[in-house]
C-alpha positions in Angstrom: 14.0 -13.4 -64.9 14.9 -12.1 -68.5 16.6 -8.2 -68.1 17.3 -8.2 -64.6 20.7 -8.3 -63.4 20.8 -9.8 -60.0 24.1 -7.8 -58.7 22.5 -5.1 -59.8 25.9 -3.4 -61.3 24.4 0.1 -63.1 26.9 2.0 -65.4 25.6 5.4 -66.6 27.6 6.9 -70.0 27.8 10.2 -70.4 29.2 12.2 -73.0 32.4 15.2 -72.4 29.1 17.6 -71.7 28.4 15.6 -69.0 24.9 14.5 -70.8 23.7 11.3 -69.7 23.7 9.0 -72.7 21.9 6.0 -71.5 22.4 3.7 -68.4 22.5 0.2 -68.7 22.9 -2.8 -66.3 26.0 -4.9 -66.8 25.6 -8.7 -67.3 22.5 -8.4 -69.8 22.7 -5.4 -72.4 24.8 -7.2 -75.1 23.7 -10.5 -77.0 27.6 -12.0 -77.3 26.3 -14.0 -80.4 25.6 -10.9 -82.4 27.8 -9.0 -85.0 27.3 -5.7 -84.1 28.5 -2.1 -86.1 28.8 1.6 -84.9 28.4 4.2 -87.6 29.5 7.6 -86.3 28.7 10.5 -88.7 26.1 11.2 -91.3 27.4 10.2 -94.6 25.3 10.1 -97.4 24.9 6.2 -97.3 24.8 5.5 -93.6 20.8 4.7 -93.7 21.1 2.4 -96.4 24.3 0.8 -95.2 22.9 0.3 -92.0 19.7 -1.2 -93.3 21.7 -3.7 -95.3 24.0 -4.5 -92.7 20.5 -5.6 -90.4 19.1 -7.4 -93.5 22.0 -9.8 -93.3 21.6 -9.9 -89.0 23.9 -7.2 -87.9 23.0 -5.3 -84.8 23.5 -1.6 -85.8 23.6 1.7 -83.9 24.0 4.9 -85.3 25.9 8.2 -83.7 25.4 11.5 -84.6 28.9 12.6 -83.0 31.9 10.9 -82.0 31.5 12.5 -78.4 29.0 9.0 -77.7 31.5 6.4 -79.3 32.8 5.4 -75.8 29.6 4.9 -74.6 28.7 2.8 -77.3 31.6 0.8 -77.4 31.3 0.1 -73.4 27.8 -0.8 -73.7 27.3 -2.8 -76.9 30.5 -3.7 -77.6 30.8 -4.2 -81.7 32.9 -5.5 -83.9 33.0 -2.9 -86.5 33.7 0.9 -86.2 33.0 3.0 -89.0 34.2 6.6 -88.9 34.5 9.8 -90.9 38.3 11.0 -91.5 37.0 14.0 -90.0 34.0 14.4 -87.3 33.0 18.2 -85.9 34.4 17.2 -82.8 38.2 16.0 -84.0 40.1 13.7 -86.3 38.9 10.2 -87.3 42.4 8.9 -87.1 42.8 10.1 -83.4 39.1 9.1 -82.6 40.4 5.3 -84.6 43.7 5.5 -82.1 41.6 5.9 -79.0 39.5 3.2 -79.5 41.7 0.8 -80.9 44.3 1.9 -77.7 40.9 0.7 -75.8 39.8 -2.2 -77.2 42.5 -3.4 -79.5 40.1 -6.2 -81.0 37.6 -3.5 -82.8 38.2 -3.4 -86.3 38.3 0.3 -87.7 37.2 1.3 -91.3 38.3 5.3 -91.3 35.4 6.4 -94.7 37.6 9.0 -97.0 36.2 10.9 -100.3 38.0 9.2 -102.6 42.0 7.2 -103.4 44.3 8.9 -101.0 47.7 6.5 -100.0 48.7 9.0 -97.4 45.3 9.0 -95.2 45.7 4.7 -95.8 49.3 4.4 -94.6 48.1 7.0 -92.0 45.2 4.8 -91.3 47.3 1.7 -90.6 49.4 3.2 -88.2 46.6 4.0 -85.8 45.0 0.4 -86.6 42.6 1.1 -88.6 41.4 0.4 -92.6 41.2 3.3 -94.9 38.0 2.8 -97.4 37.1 5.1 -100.2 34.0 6.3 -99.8 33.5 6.7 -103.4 33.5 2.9 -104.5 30.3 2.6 -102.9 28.3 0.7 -100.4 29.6 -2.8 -102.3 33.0 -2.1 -100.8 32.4 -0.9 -97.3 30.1 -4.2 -96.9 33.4 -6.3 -98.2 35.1 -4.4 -95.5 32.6 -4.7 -92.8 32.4 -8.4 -93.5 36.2 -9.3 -93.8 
């Protein structure tokens, strides 16, 4: 039957607060066909972005806080990361290092306000792509789509 997981393998997420996030049942949550992208934050162009990123089939999910990015990333397990330099909760480069120390396969795009070589070399080292955020929504979608 479509949704059911016969093993019946539960995983809750839950955020540092200990909040429960969402649980899901292994096996069946995640479509391994589909592109899918994680937008933590609330830039200015995340609703259009991610409206043109479903447009051309992309699964999206939007975060208000970096404090659900593991969940997220253990329960629909995207492609793409895209992250603030700098969330309320800590540093986009050490929330980029995490993940990538994780799951080493997610591609990182680290969102700064404008040309900085210092946060890009930065960037690299924790494997991720710096992307000025001032070029506009053409560039992040060459980015998202490389």
């Amino acid at each position: 039957m479509p949704g059911t997981n016969p093993k019946g393998d539960e995983a809750v997420c839950a955020t540092r607060e200990g909040r429960k996030i969402e649980s899901y049942t292994t096996g069946w949550i995640v479509e391994p066909q589909k592109q899918r992208l994680v937008i933590v934050g609330s830039m200015p162009w995340s609703g259009e972005l991610a409206a043109l990123c479903r447009q051309a089939g992309w699964e999206v999910f939007r975060l208000t806080g970096s404090s659900e990015l593991a969940c997220a990333i253990l329960s629909r397990r995207p492609q793409v990361v895209i992250l603030p330099l700098h969330t309320r909760d800590e540093s986009g480069f050490l929330i980029a290092a995490k993940v990538k120390q994780a799951r080493p396969k997610i591609r990182i795009l680290l969102v700064g306000t404008g040309v900085d070589p210092a946060a890009a070399r930065f960037a690299r080292f924790v494997g991720a792509t710096y992307v000025n955020g001032h070029q506009g929504l053409a560039a992040l979608l060459r980015e998202i789509c490389q």
